[in-house]
C-alpha positions, 0 to 999 in steps of 0.5 A: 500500500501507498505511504502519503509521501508516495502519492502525488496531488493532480497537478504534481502529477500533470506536471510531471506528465506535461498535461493540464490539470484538466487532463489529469481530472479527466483522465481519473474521472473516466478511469484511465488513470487509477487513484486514490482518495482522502477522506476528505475526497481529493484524489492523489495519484501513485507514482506506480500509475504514471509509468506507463504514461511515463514509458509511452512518452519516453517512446516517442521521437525527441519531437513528439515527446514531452520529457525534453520540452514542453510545448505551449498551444497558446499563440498569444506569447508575448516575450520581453525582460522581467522588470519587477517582481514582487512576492507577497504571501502565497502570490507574486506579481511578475511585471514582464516589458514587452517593448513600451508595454508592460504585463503583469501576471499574478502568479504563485510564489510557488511557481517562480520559485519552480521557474527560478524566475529573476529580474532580467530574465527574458520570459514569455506571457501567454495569454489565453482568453476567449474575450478580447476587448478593443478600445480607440485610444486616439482622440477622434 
């Protein structure tokens, strides 16, 4: 039987599999992928059970293959300096320039420590939205 230290959260587990939480979710919901749950009904998932996912992967040519890199599918990939970062609690703010522009993404403390983000560092937004809002920024 699975120790708690052997049991990945969802989200531990796309991560290493280089899927979205969503995948993951429906993966479990649908059988694909077995786990367990808490008592307090969350899901955790054992290593044992990404392997095969895992193995595939490692099957495939380099292209094709998650394990050296990720692939984003968002097309709206901004890239520019990190100018400023500011962390307060369990958030960061990450303020990225992009040429005269800048973007600010709230992000997880978590995340920046994962990404070992920097001032200076050349990082992409990717923006994903299925609204887009335009406004007349001239005088007429």
């Amino acid at each position: 039987m699975s120790t708690e230290t052997d049991l990945l959260k969802p989200r531990e587990a796309a991560r290493l599999l280089g899927v979205s939480y969503p995948t993951i979710k429906q993966w479990i919901l649908s059988g694909k992928l077995r786990s367990t749950q808490t008592p307090g009904g969350h899901h955790r998932i054992s290593e044992s059970s990404l392997r095969p996912f895992l193995a595939r992967d490692k099957e495939k040519h380099t292209p094709a293959s998650r394990e050296r890199y990720r692939r984003i599918s968002g097309r709206n990939q901004l890239v520019g300096k990190i100018v400023n970062l500011r962390t307060q609690g369990l958030m960061t703010q990450v303020v990225l320039a992009v040429g005269e522009q800048r973007i600010t993404a709230i992000i997880t403390a978590d995340a920046v420590r994962e990404l070992q983000l920097r001032k200076g560092d050349t990082a992409a937004a990717l923006i994903k939205s299925t609204d887009v809002m335009i406004e007349r920024v001239d005088p007429s």
